[in-house]
C-alpha positions as CSV (number, residue, x, y, z in Angstrom):
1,X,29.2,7.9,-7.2
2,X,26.4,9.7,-9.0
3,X,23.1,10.2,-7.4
4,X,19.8,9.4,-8.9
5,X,17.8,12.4,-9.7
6,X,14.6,13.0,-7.9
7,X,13.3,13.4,-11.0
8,X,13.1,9.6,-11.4
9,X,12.5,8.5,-8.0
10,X,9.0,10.5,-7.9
11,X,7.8,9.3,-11.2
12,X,8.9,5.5,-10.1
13,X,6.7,6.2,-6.9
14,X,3.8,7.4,-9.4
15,X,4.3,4.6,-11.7
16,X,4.1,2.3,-8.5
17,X,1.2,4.4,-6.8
18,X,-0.5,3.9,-10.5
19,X,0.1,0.3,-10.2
20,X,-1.4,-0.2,-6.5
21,X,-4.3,2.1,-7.6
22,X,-5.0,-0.2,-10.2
23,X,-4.7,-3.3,-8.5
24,X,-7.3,-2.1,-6.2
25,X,-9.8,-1.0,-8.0
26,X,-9.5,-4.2,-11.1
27,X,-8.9,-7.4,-8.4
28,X,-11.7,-9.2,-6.3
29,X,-9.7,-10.8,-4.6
30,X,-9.3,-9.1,-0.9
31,X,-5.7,-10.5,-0.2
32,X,-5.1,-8.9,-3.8
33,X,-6.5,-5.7,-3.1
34,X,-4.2,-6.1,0.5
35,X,-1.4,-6.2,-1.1
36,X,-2.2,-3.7,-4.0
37,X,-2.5,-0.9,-1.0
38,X,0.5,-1.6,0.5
39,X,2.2,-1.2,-3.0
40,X,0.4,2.3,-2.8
41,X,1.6,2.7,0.8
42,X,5.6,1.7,-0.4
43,X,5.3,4.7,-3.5
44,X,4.5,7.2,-1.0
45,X,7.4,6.2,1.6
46,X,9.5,6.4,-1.5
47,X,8.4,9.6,-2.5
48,X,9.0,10.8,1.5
49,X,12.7,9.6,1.1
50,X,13.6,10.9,-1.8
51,X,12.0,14.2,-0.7
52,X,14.1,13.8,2.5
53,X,17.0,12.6,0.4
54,X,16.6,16.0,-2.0
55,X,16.9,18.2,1.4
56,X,19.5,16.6,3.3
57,X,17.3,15.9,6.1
58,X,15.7,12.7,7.8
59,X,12.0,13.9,7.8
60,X,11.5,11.7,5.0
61,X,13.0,8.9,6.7
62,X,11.2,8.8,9.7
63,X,7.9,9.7,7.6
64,X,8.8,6.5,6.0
65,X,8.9,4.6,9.6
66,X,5.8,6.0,10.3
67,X,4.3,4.5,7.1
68,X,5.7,0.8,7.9
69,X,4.5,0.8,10.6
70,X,0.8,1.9,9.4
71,X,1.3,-0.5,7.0
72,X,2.1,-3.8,9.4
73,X,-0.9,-2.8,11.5
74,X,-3.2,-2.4,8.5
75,X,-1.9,-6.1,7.6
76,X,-2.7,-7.5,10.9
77,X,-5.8,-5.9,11.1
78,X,-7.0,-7.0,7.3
79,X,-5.3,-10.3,7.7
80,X,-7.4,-10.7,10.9
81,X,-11.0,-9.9,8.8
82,X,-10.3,-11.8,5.9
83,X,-9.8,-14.4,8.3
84,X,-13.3,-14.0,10.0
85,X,-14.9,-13.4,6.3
86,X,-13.6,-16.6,4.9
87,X,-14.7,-18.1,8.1
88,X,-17.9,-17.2,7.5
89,X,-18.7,-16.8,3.3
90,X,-16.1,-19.3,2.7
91,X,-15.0,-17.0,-0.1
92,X,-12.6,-13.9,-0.7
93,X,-14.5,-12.5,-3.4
94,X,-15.7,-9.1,-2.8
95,X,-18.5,-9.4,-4.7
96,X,-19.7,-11.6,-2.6
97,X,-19.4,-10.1,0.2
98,X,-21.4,-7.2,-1.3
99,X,-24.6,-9.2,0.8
100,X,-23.3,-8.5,4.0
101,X,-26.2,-5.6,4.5
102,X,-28.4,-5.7,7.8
């Protein structure tokens, strides 16, 4: 069984990081930008794994639990004010919620 060279893991965690990046700073939407950072949170996981994977040890792996588990809170959290925020605007748009000063 060949292995995949880290070579190619770390630039498919950039290329992902690149994509997340980008859906964060184009969208308006909030659930969009939501789910853009945890595409950026699952390219730097990879990159912990395959780091891991490269040195035989499970650093990267557990590095990588540690990141899920930022992530599900960071969901629950955002999920909870885009909740309150369409409660209250009755839109997701973040330029609209630009007028939330004072």
């Amino acid at each position: 069984m060949s292995a995949v060279p880290i070579n190619h893991v770390l630039i498919l965690a950039a290329i992902l990081f690149s994509v997340g990046l980008t859906g964060v700073l184009a969208r308006r939407n909030i659930i969009f930008m939501l789910v853009s950072v945890e595409v950026m949170l699952n390219a730097a996981g990879l990159a912990f794994v395959a780091a891991g994977a490269r040195w035989q040890q499970a650093d990267g792996q557990v590095m990588f639990l540690f990141i899920l588990t930022m992530a599900s809170a960071e969901v629950a959290v955002g999920l909870a004010l885009i909740l309150h925020l369409h409660w209250r605007r009755l839109s997701l748009d973040s330029d609209t919620l630009n007028k939330m000063k004072g």
